[in-house]
PDBQT receptor file of N, H, CA, C and O in Angstrom, charges set to zero:
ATOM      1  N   UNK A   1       0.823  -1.209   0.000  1.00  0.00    +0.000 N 
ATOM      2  CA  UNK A   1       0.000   0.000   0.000  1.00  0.00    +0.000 C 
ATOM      3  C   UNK A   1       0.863   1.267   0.000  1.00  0.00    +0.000 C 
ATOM      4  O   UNK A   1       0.709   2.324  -0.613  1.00  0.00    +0.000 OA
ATOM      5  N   UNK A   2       1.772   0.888   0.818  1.00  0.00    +0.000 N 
ATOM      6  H   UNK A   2       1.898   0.030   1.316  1.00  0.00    +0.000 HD
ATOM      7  CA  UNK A   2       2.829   2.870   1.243  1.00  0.00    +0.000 C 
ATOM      8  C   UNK A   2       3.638   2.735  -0.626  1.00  0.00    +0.000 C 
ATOM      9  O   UNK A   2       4.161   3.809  -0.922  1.00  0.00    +0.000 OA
ATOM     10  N   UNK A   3       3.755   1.769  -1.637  1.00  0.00    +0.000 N 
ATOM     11  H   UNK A   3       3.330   0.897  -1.396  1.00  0.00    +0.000 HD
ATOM     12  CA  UNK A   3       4.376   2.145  -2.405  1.00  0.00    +0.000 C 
ATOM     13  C   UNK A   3       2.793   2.775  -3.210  1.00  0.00    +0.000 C 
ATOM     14  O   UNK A   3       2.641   3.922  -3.630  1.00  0.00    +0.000 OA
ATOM     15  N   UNK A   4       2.319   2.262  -3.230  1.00  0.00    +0.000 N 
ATOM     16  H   UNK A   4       2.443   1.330  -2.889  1.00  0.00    +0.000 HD
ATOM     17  CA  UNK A   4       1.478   3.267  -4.264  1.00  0.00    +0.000 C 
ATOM     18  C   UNK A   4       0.866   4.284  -4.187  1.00  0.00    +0.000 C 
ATOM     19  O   UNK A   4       0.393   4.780  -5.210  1.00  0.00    +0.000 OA
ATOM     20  N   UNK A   5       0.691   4.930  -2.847  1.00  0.00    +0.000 N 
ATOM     21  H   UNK A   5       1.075   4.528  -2.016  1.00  0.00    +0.000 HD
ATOM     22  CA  UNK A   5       0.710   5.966  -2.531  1.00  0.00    +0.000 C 
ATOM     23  C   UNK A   5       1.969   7.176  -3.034  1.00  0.00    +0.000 C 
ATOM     24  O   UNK A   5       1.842   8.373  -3.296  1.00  0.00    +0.000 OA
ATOM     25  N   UNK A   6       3.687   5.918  -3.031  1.00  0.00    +0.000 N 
ATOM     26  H   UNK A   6       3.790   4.947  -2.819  1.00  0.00    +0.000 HD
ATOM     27  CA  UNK A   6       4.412   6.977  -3.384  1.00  0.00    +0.000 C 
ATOM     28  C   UNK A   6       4.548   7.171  -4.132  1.00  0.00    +0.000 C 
ATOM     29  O   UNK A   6       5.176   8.195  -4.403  1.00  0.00    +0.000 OA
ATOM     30  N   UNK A   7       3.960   6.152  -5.290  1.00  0.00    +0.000 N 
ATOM     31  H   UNK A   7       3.450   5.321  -5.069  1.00  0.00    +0.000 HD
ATOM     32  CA  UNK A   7       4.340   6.138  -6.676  1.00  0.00    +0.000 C 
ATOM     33  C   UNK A   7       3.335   7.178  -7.350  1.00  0.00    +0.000 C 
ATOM     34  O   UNK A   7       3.691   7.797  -8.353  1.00  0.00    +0.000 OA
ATOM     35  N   UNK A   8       2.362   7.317  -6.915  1.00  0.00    +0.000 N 
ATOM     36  H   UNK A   8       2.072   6.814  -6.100  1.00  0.00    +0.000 HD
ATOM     37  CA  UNK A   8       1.012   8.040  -6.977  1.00  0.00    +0.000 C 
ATOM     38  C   UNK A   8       1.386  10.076  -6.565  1.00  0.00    +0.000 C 
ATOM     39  O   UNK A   8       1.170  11.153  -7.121  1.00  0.00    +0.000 OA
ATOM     40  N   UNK A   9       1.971   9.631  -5.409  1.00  0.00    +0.000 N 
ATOM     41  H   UNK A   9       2.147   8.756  -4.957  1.00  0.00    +0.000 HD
ATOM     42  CA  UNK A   9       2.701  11.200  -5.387  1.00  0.00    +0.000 C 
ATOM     43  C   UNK A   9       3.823  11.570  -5.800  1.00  0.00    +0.000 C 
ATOM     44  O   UNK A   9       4.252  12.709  -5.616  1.00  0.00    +0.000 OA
ATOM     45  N   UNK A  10       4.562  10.489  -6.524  1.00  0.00    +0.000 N 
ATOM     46  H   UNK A  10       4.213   9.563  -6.673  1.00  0.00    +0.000 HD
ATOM     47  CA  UNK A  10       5.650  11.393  -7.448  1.00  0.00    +0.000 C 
ATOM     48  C   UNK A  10       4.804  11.430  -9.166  1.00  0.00    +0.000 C 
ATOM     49  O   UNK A  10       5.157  12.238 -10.025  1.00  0.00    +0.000 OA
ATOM     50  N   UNK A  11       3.790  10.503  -9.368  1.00  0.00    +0.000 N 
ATOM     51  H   UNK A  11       3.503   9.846  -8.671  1.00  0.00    +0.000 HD
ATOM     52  CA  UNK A  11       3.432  11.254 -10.489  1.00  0.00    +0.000 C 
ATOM     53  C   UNK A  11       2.670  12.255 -10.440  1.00  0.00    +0.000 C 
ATOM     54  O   UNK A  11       2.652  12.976 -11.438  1.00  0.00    +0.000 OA
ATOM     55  N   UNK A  12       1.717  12.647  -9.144  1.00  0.00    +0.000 N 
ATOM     56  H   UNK A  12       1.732  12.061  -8.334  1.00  0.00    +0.000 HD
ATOM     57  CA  UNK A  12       1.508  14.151  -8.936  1.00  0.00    +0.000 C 
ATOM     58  C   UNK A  12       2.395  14.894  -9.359  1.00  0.00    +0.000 C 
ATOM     59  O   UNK A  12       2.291  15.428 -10.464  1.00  0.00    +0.000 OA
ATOM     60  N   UNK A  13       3.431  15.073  -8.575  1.00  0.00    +0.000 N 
ATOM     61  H   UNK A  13       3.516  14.639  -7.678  1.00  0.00    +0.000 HD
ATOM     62  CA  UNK A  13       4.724  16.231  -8.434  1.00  0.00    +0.000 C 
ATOM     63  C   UNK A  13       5.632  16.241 -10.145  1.00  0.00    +0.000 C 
ATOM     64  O   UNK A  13       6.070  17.260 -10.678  1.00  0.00    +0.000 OA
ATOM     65  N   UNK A  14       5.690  15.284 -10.532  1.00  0.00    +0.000 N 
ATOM     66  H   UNK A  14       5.334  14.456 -10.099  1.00  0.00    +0.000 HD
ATOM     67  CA  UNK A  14       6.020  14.773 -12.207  1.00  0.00    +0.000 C 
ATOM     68  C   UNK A  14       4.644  15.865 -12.883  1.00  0.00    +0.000 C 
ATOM     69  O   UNK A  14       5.028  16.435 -13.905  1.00  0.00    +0.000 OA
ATOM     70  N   UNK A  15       3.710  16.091 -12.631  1.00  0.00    +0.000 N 
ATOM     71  H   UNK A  15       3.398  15.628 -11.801  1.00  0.00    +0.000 HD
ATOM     72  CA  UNK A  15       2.300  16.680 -13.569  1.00  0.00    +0.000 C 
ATOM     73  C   UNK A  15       2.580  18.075 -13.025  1.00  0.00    +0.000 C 
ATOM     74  O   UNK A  15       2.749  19.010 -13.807  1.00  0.00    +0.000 OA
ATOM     75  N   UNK A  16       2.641  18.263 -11.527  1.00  0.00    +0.000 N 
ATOM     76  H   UNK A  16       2.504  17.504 -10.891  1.00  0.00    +0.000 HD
ATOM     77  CA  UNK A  16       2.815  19.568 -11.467  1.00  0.00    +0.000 C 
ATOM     78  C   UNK A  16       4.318  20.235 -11.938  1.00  0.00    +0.000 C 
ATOM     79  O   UNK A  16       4.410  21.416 -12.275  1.00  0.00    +0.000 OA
ATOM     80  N   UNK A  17       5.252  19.481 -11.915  1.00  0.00    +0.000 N 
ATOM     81  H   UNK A  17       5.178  18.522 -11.642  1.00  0.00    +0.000 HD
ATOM     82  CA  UNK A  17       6.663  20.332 -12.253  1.00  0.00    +0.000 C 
ATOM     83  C   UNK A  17       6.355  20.377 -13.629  1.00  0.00    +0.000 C 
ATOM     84  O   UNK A  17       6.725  21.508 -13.946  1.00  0.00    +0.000 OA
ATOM     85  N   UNK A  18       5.774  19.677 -14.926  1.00  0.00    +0.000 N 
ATOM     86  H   UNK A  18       5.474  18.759 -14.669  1.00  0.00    +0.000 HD
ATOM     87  CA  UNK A  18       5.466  19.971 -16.299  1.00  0.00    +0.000 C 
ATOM     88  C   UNK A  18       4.191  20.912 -16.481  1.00  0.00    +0.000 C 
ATOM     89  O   UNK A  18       4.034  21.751 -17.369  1.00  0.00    +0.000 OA
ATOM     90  N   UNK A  19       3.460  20.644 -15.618  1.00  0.00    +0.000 N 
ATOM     91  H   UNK A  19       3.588  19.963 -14.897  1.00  0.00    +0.000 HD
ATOM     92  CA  UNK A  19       2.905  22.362 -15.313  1.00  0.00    +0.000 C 
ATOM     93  C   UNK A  19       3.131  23.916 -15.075  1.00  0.00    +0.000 C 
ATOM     94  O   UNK A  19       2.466  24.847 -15.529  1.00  0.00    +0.000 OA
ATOM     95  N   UNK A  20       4.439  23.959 -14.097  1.00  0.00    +0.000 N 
ATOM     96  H   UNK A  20       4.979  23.203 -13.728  1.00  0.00    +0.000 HD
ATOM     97  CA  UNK A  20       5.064  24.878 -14.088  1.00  0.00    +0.000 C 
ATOM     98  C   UNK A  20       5.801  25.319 -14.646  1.00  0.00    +0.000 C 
ATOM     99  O   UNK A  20       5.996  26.534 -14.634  1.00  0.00    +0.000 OA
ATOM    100  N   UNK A  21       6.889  23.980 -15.758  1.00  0.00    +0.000 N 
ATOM    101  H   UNK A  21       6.731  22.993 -15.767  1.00  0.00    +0.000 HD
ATOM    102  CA  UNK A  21       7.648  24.514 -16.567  1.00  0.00    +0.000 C 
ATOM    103  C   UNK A  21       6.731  25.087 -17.861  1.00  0.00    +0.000 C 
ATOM    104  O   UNK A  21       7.130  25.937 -18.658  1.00  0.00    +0.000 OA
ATOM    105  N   UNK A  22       5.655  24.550 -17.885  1.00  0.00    +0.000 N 
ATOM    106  H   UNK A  22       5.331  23.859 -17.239  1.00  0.00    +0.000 HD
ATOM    107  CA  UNK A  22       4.903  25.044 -19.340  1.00  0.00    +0.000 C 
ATOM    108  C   UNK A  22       4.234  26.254 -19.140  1.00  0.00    +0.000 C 
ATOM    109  O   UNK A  22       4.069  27.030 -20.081  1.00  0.00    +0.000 OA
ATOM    110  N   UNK A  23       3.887  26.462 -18.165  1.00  0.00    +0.000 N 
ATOM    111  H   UNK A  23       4.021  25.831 -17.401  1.00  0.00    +0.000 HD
ATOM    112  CA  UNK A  23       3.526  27.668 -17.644  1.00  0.00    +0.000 C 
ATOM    113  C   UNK A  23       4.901  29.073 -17.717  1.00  0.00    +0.000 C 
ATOM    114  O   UNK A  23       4.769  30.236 -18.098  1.00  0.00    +0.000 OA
ATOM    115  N   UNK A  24       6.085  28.395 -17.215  1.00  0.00    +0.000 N 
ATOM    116  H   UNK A  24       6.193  27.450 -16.905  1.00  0.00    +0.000 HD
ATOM    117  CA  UNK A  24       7.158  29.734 -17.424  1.00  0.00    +0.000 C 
ATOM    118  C   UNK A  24       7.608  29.808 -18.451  1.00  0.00    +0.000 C 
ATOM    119  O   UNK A  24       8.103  30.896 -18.748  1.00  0.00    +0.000 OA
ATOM    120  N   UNK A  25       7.650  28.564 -19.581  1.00  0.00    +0.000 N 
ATOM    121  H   UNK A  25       7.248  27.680 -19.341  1.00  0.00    +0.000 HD
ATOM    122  CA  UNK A  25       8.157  28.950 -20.745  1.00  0.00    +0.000 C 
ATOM    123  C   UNK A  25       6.867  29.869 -21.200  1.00  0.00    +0.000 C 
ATOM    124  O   UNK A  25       7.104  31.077 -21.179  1.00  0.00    +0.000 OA
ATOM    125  N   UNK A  26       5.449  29.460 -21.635  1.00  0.00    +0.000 N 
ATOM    126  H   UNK A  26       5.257  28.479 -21.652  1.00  0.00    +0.000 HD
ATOM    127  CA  UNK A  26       4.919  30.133 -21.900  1.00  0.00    +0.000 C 
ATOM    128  C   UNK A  26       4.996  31.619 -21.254  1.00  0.00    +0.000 C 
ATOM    129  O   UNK A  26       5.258  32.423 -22.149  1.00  0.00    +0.000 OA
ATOM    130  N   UNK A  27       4.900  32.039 -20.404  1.00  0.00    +0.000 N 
ATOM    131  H   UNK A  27       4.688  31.386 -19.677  1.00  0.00    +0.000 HD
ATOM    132  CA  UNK A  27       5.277  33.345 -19.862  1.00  0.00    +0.000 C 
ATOM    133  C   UNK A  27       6.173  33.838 -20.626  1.00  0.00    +0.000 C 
ATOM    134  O   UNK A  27       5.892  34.812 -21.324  1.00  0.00    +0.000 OA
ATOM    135  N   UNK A  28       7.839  33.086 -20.662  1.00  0.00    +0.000 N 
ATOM    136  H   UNK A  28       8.067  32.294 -20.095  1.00  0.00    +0.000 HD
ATOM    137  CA  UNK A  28       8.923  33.727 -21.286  1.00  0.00    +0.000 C 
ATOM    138  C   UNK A  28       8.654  33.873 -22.493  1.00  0.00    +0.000 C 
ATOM    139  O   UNK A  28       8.823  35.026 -22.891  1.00  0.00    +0.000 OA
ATOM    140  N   UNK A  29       8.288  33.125 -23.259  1.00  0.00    +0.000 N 
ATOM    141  H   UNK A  29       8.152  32.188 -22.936  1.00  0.00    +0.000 HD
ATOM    142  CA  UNK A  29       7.727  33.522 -24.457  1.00  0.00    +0.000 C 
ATOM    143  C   UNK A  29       7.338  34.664 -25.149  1.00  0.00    +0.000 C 
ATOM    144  O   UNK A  29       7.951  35.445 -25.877  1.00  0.00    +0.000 OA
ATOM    145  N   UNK A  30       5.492  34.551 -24.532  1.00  0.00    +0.000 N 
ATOM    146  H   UNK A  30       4.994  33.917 -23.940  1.00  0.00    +0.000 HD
ATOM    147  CA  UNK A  30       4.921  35.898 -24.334  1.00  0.00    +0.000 C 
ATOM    148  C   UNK A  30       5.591  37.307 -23.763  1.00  0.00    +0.000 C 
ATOM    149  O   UNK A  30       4.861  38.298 -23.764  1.00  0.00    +0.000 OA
ATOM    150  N   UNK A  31       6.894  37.428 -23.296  1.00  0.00    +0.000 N 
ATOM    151  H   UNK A  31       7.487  36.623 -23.295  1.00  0.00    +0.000 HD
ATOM    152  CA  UNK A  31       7.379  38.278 -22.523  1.00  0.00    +0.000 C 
ATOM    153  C   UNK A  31       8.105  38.611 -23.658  1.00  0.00    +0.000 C 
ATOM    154  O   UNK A  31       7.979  39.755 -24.095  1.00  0.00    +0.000 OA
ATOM    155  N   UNK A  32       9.049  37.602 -24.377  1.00  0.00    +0.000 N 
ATOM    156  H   UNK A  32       9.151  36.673 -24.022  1.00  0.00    +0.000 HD
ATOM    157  CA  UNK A  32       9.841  38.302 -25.320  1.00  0.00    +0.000 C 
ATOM    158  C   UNK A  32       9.585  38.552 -26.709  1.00  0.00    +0.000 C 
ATOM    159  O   UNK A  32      10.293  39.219 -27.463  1.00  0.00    +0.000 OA
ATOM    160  N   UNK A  33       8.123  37.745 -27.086  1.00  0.00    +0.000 N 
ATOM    161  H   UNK A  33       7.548  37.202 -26.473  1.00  0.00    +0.000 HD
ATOM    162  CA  UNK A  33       7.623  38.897 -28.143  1.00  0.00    +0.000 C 
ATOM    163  C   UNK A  33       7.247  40.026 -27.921  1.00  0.00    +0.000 C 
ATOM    164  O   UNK A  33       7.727  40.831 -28.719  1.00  0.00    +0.000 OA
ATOM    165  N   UNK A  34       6.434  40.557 -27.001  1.00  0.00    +0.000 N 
ATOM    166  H   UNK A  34       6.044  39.903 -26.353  1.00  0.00    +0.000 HD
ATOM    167  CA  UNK A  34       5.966  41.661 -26.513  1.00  0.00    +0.000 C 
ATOM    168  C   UNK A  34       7.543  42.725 -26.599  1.00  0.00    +0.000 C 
ATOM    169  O   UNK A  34       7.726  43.852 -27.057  1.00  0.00    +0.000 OA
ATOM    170  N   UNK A  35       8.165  42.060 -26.148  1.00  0.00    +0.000 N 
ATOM    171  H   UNK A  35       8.016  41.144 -25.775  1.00  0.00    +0.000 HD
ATOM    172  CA  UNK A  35       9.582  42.920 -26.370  1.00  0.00    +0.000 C 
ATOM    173  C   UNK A  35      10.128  43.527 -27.558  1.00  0.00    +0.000 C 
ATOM    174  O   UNK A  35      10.368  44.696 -27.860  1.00  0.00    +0.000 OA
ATOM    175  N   UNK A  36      10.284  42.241 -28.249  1.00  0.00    +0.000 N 
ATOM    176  H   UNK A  36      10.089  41.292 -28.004  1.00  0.00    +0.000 HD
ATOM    177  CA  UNK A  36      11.099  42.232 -29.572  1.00  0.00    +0.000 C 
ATOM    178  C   UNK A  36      10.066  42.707 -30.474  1.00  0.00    +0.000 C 
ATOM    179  O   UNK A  36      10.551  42.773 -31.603  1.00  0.00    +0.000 OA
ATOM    180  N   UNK A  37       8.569  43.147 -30.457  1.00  0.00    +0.000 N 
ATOM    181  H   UNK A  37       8.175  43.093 -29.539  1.00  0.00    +0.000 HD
ATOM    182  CA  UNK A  37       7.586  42.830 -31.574  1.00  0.00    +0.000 C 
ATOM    183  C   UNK A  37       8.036  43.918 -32.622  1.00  0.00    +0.000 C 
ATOM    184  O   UNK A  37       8.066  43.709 -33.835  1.00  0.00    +0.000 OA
ATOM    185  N   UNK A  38       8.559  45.711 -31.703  1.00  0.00    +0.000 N 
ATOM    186  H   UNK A  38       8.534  45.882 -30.718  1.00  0.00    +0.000 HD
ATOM    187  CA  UNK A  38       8.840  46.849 -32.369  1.00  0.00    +0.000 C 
ATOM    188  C   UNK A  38      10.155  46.712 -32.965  1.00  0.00    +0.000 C 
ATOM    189  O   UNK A  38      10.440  47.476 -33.886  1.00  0.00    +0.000 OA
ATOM    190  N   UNK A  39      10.815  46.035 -32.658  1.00  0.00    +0.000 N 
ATOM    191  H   UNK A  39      10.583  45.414 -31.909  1.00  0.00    +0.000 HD
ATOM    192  CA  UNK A  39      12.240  45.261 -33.327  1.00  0.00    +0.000 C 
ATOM    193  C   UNK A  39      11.966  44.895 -34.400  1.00  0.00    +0.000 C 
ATOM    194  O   UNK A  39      12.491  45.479 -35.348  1.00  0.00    +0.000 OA
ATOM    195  N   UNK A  40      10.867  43.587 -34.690  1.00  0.00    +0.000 N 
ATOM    196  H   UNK A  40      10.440  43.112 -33.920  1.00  0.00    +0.000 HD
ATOM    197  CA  UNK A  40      10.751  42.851 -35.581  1.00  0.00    +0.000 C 
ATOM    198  C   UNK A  40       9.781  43.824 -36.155  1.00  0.00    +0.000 C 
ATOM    199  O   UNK A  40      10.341  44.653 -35.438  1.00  0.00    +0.000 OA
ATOM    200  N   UNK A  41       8.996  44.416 -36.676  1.00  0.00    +0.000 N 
ATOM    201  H   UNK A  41       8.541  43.743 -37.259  1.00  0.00    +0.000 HD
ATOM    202  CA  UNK A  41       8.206  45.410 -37.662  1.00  0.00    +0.000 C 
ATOM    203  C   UNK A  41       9.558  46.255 -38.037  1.00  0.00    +0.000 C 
ATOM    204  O   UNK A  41      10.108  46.016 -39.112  1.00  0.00    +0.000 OA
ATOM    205  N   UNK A  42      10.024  47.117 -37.262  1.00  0.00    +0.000 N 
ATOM    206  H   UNK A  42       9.578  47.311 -36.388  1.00  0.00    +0.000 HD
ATOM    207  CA  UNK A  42      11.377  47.590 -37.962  1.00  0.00    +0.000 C 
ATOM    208  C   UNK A  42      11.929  47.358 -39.297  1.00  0.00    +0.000 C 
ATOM    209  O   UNK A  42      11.890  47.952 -40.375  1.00  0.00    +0.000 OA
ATOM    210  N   UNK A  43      12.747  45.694 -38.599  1.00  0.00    +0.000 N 
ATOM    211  H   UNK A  43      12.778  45.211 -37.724  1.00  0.00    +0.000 HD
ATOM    212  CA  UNK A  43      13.134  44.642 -39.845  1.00  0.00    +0.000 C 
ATOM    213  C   UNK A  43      12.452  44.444 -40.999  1.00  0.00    +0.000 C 
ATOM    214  O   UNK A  43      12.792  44.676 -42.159  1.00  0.00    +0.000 OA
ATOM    215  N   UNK A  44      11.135  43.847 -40.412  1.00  0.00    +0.000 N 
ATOM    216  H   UNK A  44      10.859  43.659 -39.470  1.00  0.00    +0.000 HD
ATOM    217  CA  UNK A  44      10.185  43.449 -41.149  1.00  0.00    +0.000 C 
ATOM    218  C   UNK A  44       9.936  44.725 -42.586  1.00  0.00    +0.000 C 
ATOM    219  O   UNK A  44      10.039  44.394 -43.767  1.00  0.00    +0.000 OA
ATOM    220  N   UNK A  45       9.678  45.841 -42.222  1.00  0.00    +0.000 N 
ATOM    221  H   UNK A  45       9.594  46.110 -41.263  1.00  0.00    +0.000 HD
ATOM    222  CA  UNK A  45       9.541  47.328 -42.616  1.00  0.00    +0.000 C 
ATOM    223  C   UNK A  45      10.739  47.459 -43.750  1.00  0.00    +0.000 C 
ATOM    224  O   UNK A  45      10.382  47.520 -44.927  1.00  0.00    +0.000 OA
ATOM    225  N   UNK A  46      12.129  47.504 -43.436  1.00  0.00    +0.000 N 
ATOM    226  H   UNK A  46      12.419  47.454 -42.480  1.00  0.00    +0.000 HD
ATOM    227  CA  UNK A  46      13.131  47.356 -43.841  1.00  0.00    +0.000 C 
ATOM    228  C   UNK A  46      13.381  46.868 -44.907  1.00  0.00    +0.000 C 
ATOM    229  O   UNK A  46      13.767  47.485 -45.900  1.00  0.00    +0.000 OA
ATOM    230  N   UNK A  47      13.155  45.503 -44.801  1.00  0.00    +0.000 N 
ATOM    231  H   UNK A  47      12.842  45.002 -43.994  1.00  0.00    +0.000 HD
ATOM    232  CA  UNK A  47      13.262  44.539 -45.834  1.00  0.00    +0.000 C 
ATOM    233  C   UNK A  47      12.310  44.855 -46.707  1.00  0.00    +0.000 C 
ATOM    234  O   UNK A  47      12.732  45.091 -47.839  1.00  0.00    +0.000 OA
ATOM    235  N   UNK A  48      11.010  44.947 -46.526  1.00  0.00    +0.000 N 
ATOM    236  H   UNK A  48      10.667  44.755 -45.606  1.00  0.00    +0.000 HD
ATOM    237  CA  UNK A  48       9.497  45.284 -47.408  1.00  0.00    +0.000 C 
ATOM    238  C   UNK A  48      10.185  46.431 -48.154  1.00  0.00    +0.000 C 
ATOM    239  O   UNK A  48      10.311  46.171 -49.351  1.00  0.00    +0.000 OA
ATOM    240  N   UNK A  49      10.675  47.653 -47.779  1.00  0.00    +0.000 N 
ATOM    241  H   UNK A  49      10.572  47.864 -46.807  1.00  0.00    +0.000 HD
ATOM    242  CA  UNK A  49      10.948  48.464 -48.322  1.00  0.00    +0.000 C 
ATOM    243  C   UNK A  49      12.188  48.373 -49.619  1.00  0.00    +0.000 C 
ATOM    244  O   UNK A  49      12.280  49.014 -50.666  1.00  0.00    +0.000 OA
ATOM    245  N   UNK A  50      12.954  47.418 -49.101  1.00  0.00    +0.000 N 
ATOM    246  H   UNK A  50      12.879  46.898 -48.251  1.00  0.00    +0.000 HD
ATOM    247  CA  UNK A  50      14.102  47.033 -49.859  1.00  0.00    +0.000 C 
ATOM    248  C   UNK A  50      13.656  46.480 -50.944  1.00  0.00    +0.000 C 
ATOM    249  O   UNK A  50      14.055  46.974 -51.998  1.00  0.00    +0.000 OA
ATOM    250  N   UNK A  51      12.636  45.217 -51.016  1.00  0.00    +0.000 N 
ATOM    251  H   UNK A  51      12.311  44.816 -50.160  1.00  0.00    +0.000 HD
ATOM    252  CA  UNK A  51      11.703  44.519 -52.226  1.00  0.00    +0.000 C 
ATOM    253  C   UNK A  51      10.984  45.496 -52.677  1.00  0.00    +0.000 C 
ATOM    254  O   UNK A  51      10.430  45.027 -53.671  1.00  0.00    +0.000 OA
ATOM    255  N   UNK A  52      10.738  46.306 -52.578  1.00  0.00    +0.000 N 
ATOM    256  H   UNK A  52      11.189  46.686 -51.771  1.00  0.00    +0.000 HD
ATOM    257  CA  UNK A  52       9.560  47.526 -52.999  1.00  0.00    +0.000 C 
ATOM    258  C   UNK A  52      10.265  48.279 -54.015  1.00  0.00    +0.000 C 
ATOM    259  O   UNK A  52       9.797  48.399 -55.147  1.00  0.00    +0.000 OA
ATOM    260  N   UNK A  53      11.540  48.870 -53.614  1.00  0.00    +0.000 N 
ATOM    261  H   UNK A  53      11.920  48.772 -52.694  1.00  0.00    +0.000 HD
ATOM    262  CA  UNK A  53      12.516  49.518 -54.229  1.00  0.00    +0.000 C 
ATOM    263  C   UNK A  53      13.617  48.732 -55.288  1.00  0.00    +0.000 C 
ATOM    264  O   UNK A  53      14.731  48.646 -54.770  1.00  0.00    +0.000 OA
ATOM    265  N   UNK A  54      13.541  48.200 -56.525  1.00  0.00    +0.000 N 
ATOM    266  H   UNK A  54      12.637  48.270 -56.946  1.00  0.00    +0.000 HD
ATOM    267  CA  UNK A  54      14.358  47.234 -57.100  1.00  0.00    +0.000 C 
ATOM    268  C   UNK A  54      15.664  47.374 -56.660  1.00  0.00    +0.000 C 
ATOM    269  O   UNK A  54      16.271  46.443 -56.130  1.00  0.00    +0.000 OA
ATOM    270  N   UNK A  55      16.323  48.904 -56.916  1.00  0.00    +0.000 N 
ATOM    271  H   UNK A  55      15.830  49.659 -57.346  1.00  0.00    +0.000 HD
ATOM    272  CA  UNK A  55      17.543  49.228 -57.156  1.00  0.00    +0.000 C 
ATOM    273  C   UNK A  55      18.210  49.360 -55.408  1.00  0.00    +0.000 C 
ATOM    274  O   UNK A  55      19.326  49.633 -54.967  1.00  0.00    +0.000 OA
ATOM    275  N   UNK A  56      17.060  49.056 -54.850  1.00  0.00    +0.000 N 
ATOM    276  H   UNK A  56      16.153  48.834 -55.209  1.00  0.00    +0.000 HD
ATOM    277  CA  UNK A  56      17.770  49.044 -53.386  1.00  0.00    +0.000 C 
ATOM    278  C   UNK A  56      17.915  50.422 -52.802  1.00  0.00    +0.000 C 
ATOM    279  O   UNK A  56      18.974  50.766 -52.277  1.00  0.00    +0.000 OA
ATOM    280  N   UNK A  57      16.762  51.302 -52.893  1.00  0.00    +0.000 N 
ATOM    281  H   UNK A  57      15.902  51.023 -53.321  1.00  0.00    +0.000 HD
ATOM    282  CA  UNK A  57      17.309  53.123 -52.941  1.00  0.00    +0.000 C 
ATOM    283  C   UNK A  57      15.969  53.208 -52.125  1.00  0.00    +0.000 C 
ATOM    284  O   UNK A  57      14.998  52.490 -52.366  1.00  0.00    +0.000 OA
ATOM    285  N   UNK A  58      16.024  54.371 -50.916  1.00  0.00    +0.000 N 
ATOM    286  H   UNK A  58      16.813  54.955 -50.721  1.00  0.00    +0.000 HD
ATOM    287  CA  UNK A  58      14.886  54.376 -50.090  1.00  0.00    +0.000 C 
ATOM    288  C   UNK A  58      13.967  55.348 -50.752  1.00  0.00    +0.000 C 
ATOM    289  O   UNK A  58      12.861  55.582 -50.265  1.00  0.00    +0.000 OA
TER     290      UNK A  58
């Protein structure tokens, strides 16, 4: 009986630690697009403009 109880609460603690890690990556994630997003339109902008222009001239 005491093993399946323990076996039972390390796959709890196994569900919650892949909970929490999916939870902070998602966070980090969301954190560093929100960051980078005016970065990446910049680029994004940049380049569009470069294809727009054949000769490469702003």
């Amino acid at each position: 009986m005491n093993n399946i109880n323990i076996a039972e609460l390390l796959m709890n603690i196994n569900e919650i630690k892949l909970i929490v890690i999916s939870a902070f990556v998602l966070a980090l994630v969301s954190l560093l697009v929100i960051l980078f997003k005016p970065v990446l339109k910049d680029i994004l902008h940049i380049f569009i403009s470069k294809f727009k222009n054949k000769d490469g001239k702003d």
